[in-house]
N, C-alpha and C positions, 0 to 999 in steps of 0.2 A: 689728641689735642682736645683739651675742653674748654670751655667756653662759659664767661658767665652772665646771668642776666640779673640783675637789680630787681629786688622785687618791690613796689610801690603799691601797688593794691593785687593780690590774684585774679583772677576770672575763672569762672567755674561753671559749666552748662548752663542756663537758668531751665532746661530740659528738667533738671533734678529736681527741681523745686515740687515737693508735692509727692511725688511717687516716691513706694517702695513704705510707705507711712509706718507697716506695721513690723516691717525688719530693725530687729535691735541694731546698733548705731555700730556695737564689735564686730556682729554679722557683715555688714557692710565695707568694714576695713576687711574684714578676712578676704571676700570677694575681688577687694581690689588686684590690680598687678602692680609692678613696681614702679611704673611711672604714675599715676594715679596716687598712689601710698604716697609718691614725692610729692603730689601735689597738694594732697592733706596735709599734711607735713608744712610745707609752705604757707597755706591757707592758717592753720591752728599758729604758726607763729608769729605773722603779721595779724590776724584777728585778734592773739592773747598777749604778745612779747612788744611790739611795735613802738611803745615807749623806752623800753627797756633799751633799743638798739639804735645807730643812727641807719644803719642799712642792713638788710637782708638779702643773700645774693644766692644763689640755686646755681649749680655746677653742672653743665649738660654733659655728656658724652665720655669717652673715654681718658683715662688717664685723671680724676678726681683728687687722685693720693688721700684717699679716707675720707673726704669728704661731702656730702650731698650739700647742704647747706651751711653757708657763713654767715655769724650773724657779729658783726663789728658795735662794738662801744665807742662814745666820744672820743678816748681815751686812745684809738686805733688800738685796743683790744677786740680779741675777736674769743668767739663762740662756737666751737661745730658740730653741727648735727650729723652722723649716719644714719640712715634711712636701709632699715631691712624688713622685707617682704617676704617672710617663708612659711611656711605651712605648719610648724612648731615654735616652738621657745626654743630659741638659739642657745647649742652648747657651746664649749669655748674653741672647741677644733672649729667651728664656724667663725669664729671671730679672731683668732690669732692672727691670720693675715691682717687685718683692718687694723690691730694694735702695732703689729710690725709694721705698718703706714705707717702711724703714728709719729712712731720711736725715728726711721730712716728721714723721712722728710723733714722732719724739725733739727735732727744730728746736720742734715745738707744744708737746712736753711730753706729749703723749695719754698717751705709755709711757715708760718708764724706760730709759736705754741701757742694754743689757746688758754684760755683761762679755766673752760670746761670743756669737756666731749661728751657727747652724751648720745648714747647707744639708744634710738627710735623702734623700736623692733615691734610687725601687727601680732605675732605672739606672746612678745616678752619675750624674757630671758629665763632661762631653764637653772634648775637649783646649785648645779655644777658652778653656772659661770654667773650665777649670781653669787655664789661662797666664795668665789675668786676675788669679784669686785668689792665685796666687803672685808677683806684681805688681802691688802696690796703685796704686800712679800711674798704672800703665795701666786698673784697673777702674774709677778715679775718672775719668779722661781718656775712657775708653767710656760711663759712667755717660749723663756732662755732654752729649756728642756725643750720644746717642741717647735725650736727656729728651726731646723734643720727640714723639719716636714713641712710647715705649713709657709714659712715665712720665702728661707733662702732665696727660692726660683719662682718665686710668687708675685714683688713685691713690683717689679720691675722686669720687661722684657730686657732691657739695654744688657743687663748683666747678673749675676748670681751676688745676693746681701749677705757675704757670711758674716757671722756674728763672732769678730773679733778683734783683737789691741782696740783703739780709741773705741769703736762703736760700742763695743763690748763694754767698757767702762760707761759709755753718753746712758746706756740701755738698762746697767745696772745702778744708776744714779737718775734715773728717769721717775718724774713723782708722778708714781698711777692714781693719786688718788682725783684727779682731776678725770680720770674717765666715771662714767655715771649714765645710768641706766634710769630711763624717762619712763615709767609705767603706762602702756597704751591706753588703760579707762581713765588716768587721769590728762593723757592726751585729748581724747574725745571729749571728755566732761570739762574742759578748758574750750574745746574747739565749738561743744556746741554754746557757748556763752557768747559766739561771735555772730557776727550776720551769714558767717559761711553754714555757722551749724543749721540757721534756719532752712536752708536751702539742701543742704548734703544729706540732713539727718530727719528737718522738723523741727528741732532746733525750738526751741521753747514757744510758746502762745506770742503770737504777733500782738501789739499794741495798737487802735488805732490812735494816727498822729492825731495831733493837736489843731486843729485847722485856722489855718494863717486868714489871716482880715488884714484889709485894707486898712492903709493910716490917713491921717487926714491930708496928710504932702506926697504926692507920686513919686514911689520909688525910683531909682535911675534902672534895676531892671526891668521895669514898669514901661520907660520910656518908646520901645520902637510899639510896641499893643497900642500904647495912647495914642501913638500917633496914626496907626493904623485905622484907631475906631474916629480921632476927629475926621480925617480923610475919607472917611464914608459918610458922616454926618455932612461934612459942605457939600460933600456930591448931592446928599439928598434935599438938602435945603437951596441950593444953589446960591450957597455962601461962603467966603472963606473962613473956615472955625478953623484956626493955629493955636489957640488957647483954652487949658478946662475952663478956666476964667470966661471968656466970651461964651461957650457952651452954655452957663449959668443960666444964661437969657430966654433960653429954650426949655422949659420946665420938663417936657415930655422928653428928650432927645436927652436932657443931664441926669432925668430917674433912670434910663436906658443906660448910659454910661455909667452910671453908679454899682448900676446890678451887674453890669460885664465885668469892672471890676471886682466887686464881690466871685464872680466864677473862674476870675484869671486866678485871684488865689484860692480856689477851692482847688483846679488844675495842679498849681505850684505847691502846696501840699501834696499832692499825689504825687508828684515829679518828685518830689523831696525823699518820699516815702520809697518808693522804689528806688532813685539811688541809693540810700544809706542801709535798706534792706537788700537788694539782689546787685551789690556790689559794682554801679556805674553800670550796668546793661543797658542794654538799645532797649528795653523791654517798655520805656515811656514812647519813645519814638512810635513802634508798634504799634501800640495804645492808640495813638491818634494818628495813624495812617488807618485802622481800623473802624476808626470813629469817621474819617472823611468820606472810606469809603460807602458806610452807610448812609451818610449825608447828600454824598452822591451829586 
């Protein structure tokens, strides 16, 4: 039974961040294992693709029918990634079963044809099954010749797919040219343009942000700090100050308020900055539990 999850932004260690600096970014895929590769994988298509799709979904566990990830069109068109993690460039005997996915589930209906397939592989693909893919007659003509071995008792525990009457027809009427092989460097050199590459790989020279100032009207996320810092000022005064307005009166108490604000946004920069760089992490949180406790 598999399972899927919607992916809206990934999470990625913020561990990663910084280490491994001078391993090249292919190194690093090779090292992966295959959960991990899915998770690049995922990562590199919401960081580069996420306009392109309305959703992105990752396919957990057993029973996938060919696919790691779906990536759906407005159009309820979809897109499918396989995600393979081997120690070489995949030749086609490694891939015939995943193509005989393909062809069986879309002939039943299980899945939707996609618009594209596109073979993810941390090696690439090897010359064999790359002359294949750039010759659909001849992938279908290898397909057909090699069901017997790869496909038949492969495809499906339930039962043996032999390759004949209707299927035999769905299979040689099947248009391969929609499968397409995704080049790994130009996976990573897409993945590191995103905020995951910063973190996964290094990922390009960080920018520092822009730093936010205060406007001359209080923001509404502004509003519980404000009220926090007049509620200290009446304490101190032993007045009610409810308004920047009435603060006004107190020259020294509204230079004080002026400068807090000026540091709440120097803060909300930072917060900014680390959300949109280490992808929503607790990692601002930290920041200022680390700051209290030295404050102590």
């Amino acid at each position: 039974m598999f399972t899927l999850s919607n992916i809206e932004k990934p999470k990625i260690d913020i561990a990663l961040y910084g280490t491994d600096s001078n391993i090249p970014a292919i190194d690093k895929v090779h090292m992966m294992d295959e959960d991990s590769f899915e998770l690049f994988t995922q990562e590199w298509l919401y960081g580069s693709k996420r306009t392109q799709y309305v959703s992105i979904s990752r396919i957990g566990g057993a029973g996938d029918k060919g696919r790691d990830i779906i990536a759906k069109y407005a159009t309820g068109e979809v897109d499918y990634y396989q995600c393979k993690h081997y120690n070489a460039p995949l030749m086609p005997s490694e891939y015939y079963q995943e193509l005989g996915k393909l062809c069986y589930y879309t002939y039943t209906n299980e899945i939707a044809m996609p618009r594209r397939y596109y073979i993810v592989a941390s090696h690439d693909i090897g010359p064999a099954l790359e002359g294949l893919l750039a010759d659909h007659k001849e992938l279908k003509k290898a397909l057909i010749a090699n069901w017997g071995n790869y496909c038949e008792k492969k495809i499906t525990k339930a039962n043996d797919v032999k390759l004949e009457g209707p299927f035999l027809a769905y299979v040689n009427g099947f248009d391969f040219s929609i499968v397409e092989h995704y080049p790994i460097a130009k996976v990573i050199d897409e993945h590191i343009q995103t905020i995951y590459g910063n973190i996964r790989f290094g990922g390009q020279r960080l920018q520092r942000p822009e730093e936010l100032e205060p406007s001359q009207e209080v923001d509404t996320d502004e509003l519980a700090y404000i009220a926090a810092l007049l509620e200290a000022y009446s304490d101190e005064l032993k007045i009610n100050i409810d308004t920047v307005k009435a603060l006004e009166a107190y020259e020294n108490y509204f230079l004080h308020f002026s400068r807090q604000r000026k540091d709440y946004y120097k803060a909300e920069t930072i917060r900014r900055f680390v959300r949109d760089t280490l992808t929503d992490s607790k990692e601002f949180d930290v920041l200022k539990s680390d700051i209290n406790d030295v404050l102590g």
